[in-house]
VMD Tcl script that draws the C-alpha trace (Angstrom):
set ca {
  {84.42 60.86 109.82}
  {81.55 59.30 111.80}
  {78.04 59.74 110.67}
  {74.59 58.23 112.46}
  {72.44 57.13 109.44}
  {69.35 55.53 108.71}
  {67.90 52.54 110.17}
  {67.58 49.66 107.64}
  {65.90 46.20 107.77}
  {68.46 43.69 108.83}
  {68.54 42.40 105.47}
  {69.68 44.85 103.85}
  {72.98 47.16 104.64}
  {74.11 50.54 103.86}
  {77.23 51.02 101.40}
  {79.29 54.17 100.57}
  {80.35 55.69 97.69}
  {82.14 58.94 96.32}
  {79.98 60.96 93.76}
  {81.57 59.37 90.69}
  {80.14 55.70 91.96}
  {83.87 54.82 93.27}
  {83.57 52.65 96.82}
  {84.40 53.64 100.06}
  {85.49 51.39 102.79}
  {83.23 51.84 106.24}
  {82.84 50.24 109.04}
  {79.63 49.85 111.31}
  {78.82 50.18 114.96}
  {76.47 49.15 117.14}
  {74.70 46.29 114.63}
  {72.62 43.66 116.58}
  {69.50 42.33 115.60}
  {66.04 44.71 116.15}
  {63.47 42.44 115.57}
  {60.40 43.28 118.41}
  {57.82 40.91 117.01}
  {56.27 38.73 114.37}
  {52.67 38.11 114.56}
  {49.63 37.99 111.82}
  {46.68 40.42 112.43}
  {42.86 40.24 110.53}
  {41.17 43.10 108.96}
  {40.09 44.55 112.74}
  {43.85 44.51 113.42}
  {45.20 45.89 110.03}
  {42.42 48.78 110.62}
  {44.08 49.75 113.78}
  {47.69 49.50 112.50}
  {46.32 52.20 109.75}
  {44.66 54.23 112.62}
  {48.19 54.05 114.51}
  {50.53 55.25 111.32}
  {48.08 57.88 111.05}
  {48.85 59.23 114.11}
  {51.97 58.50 114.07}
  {52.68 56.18 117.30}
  {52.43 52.09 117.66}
  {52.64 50.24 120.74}
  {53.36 53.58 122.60}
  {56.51 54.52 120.39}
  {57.02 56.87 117.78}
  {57.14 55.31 114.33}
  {60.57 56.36 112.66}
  {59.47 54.32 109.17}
  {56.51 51.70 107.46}
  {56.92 49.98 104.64}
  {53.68 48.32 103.30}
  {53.36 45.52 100.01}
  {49.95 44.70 98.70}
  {48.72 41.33 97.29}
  {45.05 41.00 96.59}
  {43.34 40.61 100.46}
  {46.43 40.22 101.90}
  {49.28 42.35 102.80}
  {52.94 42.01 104.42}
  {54.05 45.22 106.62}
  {57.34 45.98 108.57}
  {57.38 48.66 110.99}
  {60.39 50.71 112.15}
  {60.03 52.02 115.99}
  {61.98 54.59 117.74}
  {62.23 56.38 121.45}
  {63.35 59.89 118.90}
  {63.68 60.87 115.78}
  {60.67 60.11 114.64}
  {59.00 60.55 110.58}
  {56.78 63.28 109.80}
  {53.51 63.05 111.10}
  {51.98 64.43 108.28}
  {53.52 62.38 105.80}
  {52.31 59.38 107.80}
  {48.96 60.98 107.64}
  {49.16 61.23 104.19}
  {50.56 57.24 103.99}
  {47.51 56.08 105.97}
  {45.18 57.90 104.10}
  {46.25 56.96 100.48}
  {46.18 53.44 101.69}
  {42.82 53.42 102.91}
  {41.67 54.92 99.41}
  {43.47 52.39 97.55}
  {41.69 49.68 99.65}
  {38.39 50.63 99.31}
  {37.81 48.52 96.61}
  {40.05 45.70 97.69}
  {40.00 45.03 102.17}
  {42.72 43.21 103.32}
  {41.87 40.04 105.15}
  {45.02 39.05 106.50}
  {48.30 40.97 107.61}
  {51.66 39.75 108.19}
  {53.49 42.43 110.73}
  {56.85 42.73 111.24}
  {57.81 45.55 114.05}
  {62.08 46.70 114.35}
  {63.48 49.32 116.96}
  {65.64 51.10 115.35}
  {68.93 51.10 116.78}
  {71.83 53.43 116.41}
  {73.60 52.38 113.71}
  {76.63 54.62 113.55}
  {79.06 54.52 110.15}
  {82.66 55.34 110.41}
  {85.40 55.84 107.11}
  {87.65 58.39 105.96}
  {86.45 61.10 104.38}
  {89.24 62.24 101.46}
  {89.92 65.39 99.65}
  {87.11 67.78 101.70}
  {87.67 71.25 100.80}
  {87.93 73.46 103.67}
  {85.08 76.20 104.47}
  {83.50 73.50 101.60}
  {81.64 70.55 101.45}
  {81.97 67.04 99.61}
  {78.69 64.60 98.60}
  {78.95 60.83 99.29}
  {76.43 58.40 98.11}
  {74.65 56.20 100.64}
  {72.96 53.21 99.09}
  {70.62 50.27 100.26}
  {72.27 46.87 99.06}
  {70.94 43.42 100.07}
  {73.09 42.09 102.62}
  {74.42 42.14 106.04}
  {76.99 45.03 106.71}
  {80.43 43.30 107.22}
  {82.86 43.21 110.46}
  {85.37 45.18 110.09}
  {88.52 42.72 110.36}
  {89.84 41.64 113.29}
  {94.06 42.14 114.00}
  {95.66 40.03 116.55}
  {97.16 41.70 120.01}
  {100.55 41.62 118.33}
  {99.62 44.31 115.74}
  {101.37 46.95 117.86}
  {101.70 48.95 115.48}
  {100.17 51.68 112.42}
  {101.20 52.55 108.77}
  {100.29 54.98 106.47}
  {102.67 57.01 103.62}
  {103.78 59.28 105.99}
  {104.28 57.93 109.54}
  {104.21 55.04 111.42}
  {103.13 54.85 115.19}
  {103.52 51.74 117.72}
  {102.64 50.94 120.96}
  {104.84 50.36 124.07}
  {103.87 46.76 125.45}
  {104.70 47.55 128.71}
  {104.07 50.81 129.56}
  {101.29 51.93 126.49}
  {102.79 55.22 125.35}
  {103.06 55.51 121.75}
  {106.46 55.83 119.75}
  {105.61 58.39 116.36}
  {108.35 57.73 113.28}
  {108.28 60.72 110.64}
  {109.41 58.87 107.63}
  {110.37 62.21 105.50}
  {112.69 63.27 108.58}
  {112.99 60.16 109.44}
  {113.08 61.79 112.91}
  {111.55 59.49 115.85}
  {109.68 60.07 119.17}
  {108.94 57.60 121.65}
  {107.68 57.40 125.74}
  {104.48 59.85 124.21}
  {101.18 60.53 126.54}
  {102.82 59.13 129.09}
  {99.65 59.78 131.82}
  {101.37 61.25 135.20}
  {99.11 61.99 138.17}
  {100.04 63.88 140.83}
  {98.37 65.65 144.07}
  {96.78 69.19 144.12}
  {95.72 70.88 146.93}
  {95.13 74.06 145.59}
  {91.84 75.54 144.89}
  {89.93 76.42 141.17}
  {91.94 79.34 141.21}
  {95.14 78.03 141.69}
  {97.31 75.20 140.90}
  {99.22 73.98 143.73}
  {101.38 70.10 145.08}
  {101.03 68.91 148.37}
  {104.38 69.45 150.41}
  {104.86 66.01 150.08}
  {103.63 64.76 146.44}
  {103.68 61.59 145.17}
  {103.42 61.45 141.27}
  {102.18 57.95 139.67}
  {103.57 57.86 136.38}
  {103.52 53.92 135.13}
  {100.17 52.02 134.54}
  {99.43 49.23 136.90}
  {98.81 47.19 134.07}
  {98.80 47.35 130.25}
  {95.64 45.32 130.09}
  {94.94 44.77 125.96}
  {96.71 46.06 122.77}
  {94.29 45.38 119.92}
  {94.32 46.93 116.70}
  {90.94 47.59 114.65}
  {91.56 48.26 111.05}
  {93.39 52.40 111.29}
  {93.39 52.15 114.81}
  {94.92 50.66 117.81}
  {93.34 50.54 121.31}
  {95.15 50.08 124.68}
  {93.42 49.81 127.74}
  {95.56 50.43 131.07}
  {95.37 50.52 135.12}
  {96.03 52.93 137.16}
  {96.39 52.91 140.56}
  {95.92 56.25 142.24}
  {95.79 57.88 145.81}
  {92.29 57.79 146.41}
  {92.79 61.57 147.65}
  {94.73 64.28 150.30}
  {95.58 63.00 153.26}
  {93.77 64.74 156.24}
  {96.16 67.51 156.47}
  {96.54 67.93 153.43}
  {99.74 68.17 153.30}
  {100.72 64.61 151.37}
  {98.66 62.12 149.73}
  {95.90 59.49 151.19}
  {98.07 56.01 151.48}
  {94.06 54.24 150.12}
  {93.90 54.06 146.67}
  {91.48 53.61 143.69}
  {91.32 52.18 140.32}
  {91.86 54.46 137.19}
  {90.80 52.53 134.39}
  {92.27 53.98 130.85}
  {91.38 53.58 127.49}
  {93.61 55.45 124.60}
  {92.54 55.10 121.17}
  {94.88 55.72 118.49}
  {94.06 56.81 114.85}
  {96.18 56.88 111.80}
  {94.10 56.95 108.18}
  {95.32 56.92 104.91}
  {97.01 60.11 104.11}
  {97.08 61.77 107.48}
  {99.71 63.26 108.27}
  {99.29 63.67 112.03}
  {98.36 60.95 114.46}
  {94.68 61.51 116.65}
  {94.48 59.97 120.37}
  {91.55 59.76 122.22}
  {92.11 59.02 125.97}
  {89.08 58.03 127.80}
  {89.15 57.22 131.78}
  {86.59 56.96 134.89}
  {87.95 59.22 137.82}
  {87.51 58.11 140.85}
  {90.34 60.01 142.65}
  {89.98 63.76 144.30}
  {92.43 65.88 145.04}
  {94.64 65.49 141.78}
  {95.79 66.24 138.64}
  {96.55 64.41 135.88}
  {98.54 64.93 132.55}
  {99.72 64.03 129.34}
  {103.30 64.10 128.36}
  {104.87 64.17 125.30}
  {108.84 64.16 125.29}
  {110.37 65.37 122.25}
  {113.98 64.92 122.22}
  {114.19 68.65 121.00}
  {116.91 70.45 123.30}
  {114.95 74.04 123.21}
  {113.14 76.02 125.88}
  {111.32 78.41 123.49}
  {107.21 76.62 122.74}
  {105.90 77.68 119.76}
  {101.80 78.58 120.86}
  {98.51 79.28 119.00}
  {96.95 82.41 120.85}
  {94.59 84.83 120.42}
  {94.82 86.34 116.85}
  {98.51 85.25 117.07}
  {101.35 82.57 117.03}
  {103.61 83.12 120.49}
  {106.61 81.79 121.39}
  {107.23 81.67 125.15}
  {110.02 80.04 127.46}
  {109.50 78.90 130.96}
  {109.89 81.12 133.59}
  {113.00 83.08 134.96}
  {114.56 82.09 138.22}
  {113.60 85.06 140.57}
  {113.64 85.31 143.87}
  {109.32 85.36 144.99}
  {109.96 85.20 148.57}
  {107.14 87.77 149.81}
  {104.55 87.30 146.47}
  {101.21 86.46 146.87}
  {100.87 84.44 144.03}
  {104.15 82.22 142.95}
  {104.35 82.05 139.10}
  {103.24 78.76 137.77}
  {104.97 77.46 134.95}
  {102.04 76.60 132.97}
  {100.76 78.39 130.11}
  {97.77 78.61 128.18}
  {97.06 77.81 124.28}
  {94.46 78.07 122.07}
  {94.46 74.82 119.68}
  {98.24 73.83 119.77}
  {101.36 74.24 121.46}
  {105.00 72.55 120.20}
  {108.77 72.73 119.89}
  {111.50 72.76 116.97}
  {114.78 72.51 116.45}
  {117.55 74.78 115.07}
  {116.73 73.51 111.84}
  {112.53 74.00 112.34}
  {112.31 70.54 112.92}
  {110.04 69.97 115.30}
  {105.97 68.48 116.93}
  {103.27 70.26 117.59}
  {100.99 69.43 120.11}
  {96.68 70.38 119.07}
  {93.89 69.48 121.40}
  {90.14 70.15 121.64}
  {89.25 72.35 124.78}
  {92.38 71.22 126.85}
  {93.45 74.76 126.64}
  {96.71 74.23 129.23}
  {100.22 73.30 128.71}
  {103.43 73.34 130.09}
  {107.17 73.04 128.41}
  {109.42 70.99 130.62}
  {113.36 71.55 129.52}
  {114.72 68.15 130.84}
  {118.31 66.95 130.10}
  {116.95 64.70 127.24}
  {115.26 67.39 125.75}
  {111.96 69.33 125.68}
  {108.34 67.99 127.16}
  {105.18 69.43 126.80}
  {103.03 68.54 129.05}
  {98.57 68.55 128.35}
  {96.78 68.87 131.30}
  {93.54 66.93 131.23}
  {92.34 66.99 134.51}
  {92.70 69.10 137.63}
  {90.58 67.99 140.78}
  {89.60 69.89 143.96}
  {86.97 70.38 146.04}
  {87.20 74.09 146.85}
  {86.55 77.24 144.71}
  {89.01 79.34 147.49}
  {91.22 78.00 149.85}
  {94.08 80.11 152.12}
  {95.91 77.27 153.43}
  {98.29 76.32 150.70}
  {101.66 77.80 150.14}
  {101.38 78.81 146.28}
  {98.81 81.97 147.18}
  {98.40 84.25 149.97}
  {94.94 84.67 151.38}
  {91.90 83.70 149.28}
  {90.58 84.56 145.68}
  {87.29 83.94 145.67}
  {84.73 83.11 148.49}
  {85.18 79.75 150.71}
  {82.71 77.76 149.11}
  {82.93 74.08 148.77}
  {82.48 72.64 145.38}
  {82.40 69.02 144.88}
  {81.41 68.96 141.47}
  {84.95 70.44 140.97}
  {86.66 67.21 141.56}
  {85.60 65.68 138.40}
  {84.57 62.34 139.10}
  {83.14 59.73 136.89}
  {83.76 59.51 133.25}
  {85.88 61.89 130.49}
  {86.93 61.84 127.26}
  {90.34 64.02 125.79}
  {91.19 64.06 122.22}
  {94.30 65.76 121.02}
  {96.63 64.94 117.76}
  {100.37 64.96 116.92}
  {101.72 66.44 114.21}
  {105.13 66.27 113.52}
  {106.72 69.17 110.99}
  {110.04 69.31 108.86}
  {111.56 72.59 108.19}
  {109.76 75.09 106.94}
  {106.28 73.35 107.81}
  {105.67 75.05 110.64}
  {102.08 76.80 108.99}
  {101.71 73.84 107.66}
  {101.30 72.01 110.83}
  {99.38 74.44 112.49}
  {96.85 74.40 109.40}
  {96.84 70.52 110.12}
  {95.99 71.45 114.51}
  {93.21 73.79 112.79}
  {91.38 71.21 111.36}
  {92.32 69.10 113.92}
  {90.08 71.76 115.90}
  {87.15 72.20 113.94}
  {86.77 68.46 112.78}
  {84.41 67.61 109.80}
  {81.16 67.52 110.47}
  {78.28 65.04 108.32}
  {74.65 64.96 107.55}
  {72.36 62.31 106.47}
  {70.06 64.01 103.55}
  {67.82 63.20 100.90}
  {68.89 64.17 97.67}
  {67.48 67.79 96.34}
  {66.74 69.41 93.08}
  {69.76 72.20 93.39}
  {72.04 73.30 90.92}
  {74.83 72.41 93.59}
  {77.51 70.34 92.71}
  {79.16 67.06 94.86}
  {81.82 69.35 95.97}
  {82.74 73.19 96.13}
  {84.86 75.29 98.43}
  {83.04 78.87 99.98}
  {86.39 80.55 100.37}
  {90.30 79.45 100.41}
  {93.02 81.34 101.19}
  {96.73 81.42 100.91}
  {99.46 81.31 101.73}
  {99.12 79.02 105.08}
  {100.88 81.55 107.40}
  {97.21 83.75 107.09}
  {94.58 81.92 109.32}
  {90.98 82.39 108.78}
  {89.58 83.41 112.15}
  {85.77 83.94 111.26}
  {83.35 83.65 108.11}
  {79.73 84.80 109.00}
  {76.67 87.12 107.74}
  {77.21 90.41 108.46}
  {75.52 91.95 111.83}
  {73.85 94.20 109.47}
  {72.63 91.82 106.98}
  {74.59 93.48 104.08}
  {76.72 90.84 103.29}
  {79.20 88.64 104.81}
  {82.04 89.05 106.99}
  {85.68 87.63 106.58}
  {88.32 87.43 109.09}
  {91.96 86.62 108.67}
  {95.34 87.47 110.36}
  {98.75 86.69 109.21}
  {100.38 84.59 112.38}
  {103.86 84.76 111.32}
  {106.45 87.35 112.17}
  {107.03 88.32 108.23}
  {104.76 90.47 105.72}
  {102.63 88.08 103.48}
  {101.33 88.21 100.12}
  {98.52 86.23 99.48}
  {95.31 85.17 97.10}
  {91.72 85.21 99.01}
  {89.45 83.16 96.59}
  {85.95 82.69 97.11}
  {83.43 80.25 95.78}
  {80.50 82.47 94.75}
  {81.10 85.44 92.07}
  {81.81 88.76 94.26}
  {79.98 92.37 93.84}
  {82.57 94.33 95.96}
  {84.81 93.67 99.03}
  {85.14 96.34 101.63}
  {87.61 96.66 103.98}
  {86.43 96.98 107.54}
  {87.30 97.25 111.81}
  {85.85 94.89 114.03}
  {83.15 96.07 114.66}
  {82.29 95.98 110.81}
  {82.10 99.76 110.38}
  {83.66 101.07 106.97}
  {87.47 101.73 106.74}
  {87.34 103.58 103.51}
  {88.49 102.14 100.10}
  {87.86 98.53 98.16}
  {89.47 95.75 97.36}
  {89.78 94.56 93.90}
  {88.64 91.71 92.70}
  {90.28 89.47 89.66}
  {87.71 87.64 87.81}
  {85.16 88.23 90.28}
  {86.16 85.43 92.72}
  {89.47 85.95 93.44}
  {91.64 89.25 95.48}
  {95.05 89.84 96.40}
  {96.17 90.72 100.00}
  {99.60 92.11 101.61}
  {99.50 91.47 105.55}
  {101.98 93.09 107.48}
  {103.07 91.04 110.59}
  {100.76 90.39 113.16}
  {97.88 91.92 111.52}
  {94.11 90.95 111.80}
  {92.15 92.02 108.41}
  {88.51 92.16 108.34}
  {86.55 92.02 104.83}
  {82.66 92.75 103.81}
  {82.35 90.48 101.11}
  {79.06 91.33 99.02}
  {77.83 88.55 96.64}
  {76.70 89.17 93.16}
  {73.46 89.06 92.72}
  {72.43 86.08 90.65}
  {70.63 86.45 87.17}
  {67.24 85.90 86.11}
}
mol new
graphics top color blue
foreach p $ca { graphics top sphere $p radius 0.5 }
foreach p [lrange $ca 0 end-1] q [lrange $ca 1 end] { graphics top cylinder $p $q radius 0.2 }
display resetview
C-alpha cells in the first residue's frame, strides 16, 4: 500500500500502527530537508504574518499548516508552505483571529519564524488482513525523530522470500525465475521483453516482411534489492523505426532504457512487476513473455461476465481474406495455463487487455503486449488487411513515445486453485486504495466488511446505489462451468433482497435472508445474478 500523508517538521517523523497499538514497518520516500528560511521579525512584521494566515497565503504560496507558541512578548512560529493542498481558509481565519484576541492584552515584540515547503512525503508498507468490499483503520502518529532508511541490500541479493514463493533474478539477461514452494513447481526466463517491427496501422497488427525481433537486453545495468523488492534496470537497443519501404526495419537505432520492479511482501502469494521504460522507437511493438513449461494449447481467460478457455488458431487456408486471423486474443484482468493435473500460472495485468498463447516445444508462453507503435490510424499497404479500415489519417501520437509504466502480477495455482488465483488477479485489479483522515466521532469500528461472498468460483461484478435510489444493487456471476451453492453475507442488517434483470426492474419473488445479514444462492453455470439489497432502517 502507498499512501501520501501529512507534512511534518523535520524533527519529528510519522510512525504506523494497527488499531490495537501493534507496529507496522514503513518505509518513506522522497525525505530531504524543507527548510525555506530562518529570520526574526518585530511587532510590524508579526502583524503582517497574522494578516497573511488570515488570508491564507505567505510569500505568494498557499499555507498548508502554522504552528504558533507564546511566551510573554515574544513568540516562536513555523510555517508550512505548499504549491496545493492547501488548509482551510476559514479555519486560518479563525487561527488569526483568536490570536489577535489573545494578544490584546499581551503584543508580541519579537518573532522567531521558521517557513518549510512541504514536500511529498509518500509512505509505503503492507497493508495485512483488509477485508474485501471493507475497510481496515491504521494509526498514524507524530514521534520525535527522523524517519529511518529503509535498509540497504547489496547487488548480490538476487533474490526474494516469503512463506510461499521465492523469486530471483537472472544476472545476465534480468528475467525473473518464480519457485512455488507448495508445488514445488519452478518457472524461469519470465518477462522476457521482445520487440519486434509493426507496420500495420491502429486497426491492425501486422510484421514487416522482413522483421527483426530484439529479444536480449544490451545490458543488465544494476540488480539491487530494497527491503520486499528487487529492481533491475536494463538496455535495450532497438531499431530506431521502418525502414523507408517499410518493408524491414531502420539499420539506426535508439536506446530503450528499462526499469522492472519486482514485489514480493509477506504473505503474498503472487509476485507484482512493474516495468517502466522511455520509448524512443516507432514503428514497433513490444512484449512481455512468460514461458511456462506447461505443454497445453488451451488459455484459461477472464472475459466479460465469464471465464473462457480458448486455443490458438486452426491452420486454414486464408488465401483470398481480407483480414488474416491474428493469433492474439483479448482478456479482461488475467489470462494463464494448467496442466493435466490444474497445475498451472496465471497471468493478471492492469489495462494491458491483450495476450497471446504461444505452444512452443518447451511448453506454453503467454505473451502481454505492452506496447504497439504506429503512426497511422489506416493504412492499405500491408499484407495482413485488404484495403483500409478507417480514414488515412496520420497519427503520431499513436507511436507512443516518451515514458510508460505496466504493472501486471504472477500467480502461480496448485490443483484445484484455479478461483483461487483468479480471486488473487481480482484484487490484483482493483488494488487497495488509502486515505489520510482525521479521526471522527462514528460508531464505526477499525475494520468491517460491506459484503463477502462465497464460494470463490462466484465473482462480484458490481456493488452500487440503485439507479432509482431504493436501495443498492449487487452483481455476481458464477465463472465456472459447474452449478454453485453459495452464502452472500453482508455487513449491514438487511430489510429484503429482491431479485432483479439488468436493468434493475423486478423479477418477481425474494430472497431470504438468515439472521438478517446473511442469504443462500444456487448459480447455475454461467449465470449473472442481480440483487436489490434494501437496508434496515436503523433505530431511534
Amino acid at each position: 500500500m502507498t499512501v501520501e500523508v501529512p507534512w511534518l517538521p523535520p524533527d519529528q517523523r510519522p510512525a504506523l500502527y494497527e488499531a490495537d497499538g501493534q507496529g507496522i514497518a514503513g518505509e518513506w520516500a522522497d525525505e530531504r530537508e524543507a527548510l525555506l528560511e530562518k529570520r526574526v521579525l518585530d511587532a510590524a512584521g508579526f502583524d503582517a504574518l497574522l494578516d497573511a494566515i488570515g488570508v491564507g497565503a505567505y510569500r505568494s504560496r498557499l499555507i498548508r499548516d502554522v504552528r504558533l507558541w507564546l511566551d510573554g512578548a515574544e513568540a516562536r512560529a513555523e510555517i508550512v508552505l505548499t504549491e496545493s493542498h492547501p488548509r482551510d481558509v476559514n479555519g486560518l481565519f479563525a487561527f488569526g483571529r483568536n490570536v489577535r484576541a489573545r494578544l490584546a492584552a499581551q503584543p508580541i515584540d519579537r518573532c522567531t519564524l521558521t517557513t518549510y515547503f512541504a514536500v511529498r512525503r509518500v509512505l509505503t508498507f503492507h497493508a495485512p488482513r483488509v477485508p474485501g468490499v471493507g475497510y481496515r483503520v491504521f494509526r498514524l502518529r507524530r514521534e520525535s525523530g527522523r524517519p529511518t532508511a529503509p535498509a540497504q541490500h547489496t547487488p548480490a541479493d538476487l533474490w526474494l522470500e516469503n512463506e510461499f514463493l521465492r523469486v530471483e533474478i537472472d544476472p545476465d539477461d534480468g528475467t525473473v525465475a518464480l519457485a512455488d514452494k507448495r508445488s514445488g513447481r519452478r518457472f524461469s526466463g519470465l518477462n522476457r521483453l521482445v520487440d519486434g517491427g509493426d507496420r500495420g496501422d491502429e486497426y491492425n497488427y501486422c510484421p514487416p516482411e522482413t522483421d527483426r525481433l530484439i529479444a536480449q537486453p544490451d545490458q543488465v545495468r544494476q540488480i539491487e534489492r530494497d527491503g520486499d523488492r528487487l529492481r533491475v534496470r536494463l538496455a535495450y537497443r532497438l531499431p530506431a523505426s521502418l525502414s523507408p519501404d517499410r518493408r524491414t526495419r531502420s539499420d539506426d537505432t535508439v536506446d530503450l532504457p528499462v526499469t522492472v520492479t519486482v514485489y514480493l511482501p509477506p504473505g503474498a502469494r503472487r509476485v507484482d512487476i512493474r516495468t517502466e521504460l522511455d520509448n524512443r522507437a516507432r514503428d514497433h511493438r513490444l512484449r512481455a513473455l512468460f514461458p511456462t513449461g506447461i505443454a497445453t494449447r488451451t488459455a484459461v481467460v477472464d472475459g466479460h461476465f465469464d471465464r473462457l478457455r480458448r486455443e490458438p488458431l486452426p491452420e486454414v487456408n486464408t488465401q483470398g481474406w481480407v483480414d488474416q486471423p491474428q493469433p492474439t486474443n483479448a482478456m479482461r484482468v488475467f489470462a494463464g495455463v494448467a496442466d493435466e493435473d490444474g497445475m498451472g500460472l496465471l497471468l493478471a495485468a492492469r489495462g494491458l487487455p491483450e495476450y497471446e498463447l504461444l505452444t512452443e516445444s518447451e511448453g506454453a508462453v503467454l505473451a502481454l503486449t505492452l506496447l504497439r507503435c504506429v503512426g497511422w490510424l489506416s493504412r492499405d499497404d500491408f499484407p495482413c488487411r485488404v484495403g483500409h479500415a478507417g480514414p488515412e489519417l496520420a497519427t503520431p501520437g499513436a507511436q507512443c513515445l516518451g515514458p510508460a509504466a505496466f504493472e501486471y502480477s504472477l500467480i502461480p495455482f496448485a490443483a484445484g486453485e484455479l478461483d483461487a488465483a483468479a480471486a488473487e488477479a481480482y484484487a490484483f485489479e482493483a488494488p487497495l486504495q488509502a486515505a489520510v483522515c482525521t479521526p471522527g466521532a462514528g460508531a464505526l469500528p477499525p475494520e468491517a466488511q460491506l459484503l463477502s461472498i462465497e464460494p470463490e468460483a462466484l465473482v462480484l461484478s458490481a456493488i452500487k446505489p440503485a439507479e432509482d435510489g431504493d436501495g443498492m444493487i449487487v452483481r455476481f456471476y458464477n465463472s465456472s462451468e459447474a452449478p454453485q451453492s453459495g452464502t452472500i453475507t453482508l455487513g449491514v442488517p438487511i430489510a429484503s433482497i429482491e431479485p432483479v434483470n439488468l436493468l434493475e426492474e423486478p423479477q418477481g419473488g425474494m430472497i431470504s435472508v438468515d439472521g438478517g445479514q446473511r442469504a443462500a444462492v444456487q448459480v447455475p453455470p454461467k449465470r449473472i445474478v442481480t440483487w436489490r439489497v434494501r437496508p434496515a432502517a436503523r433505530p431511534d
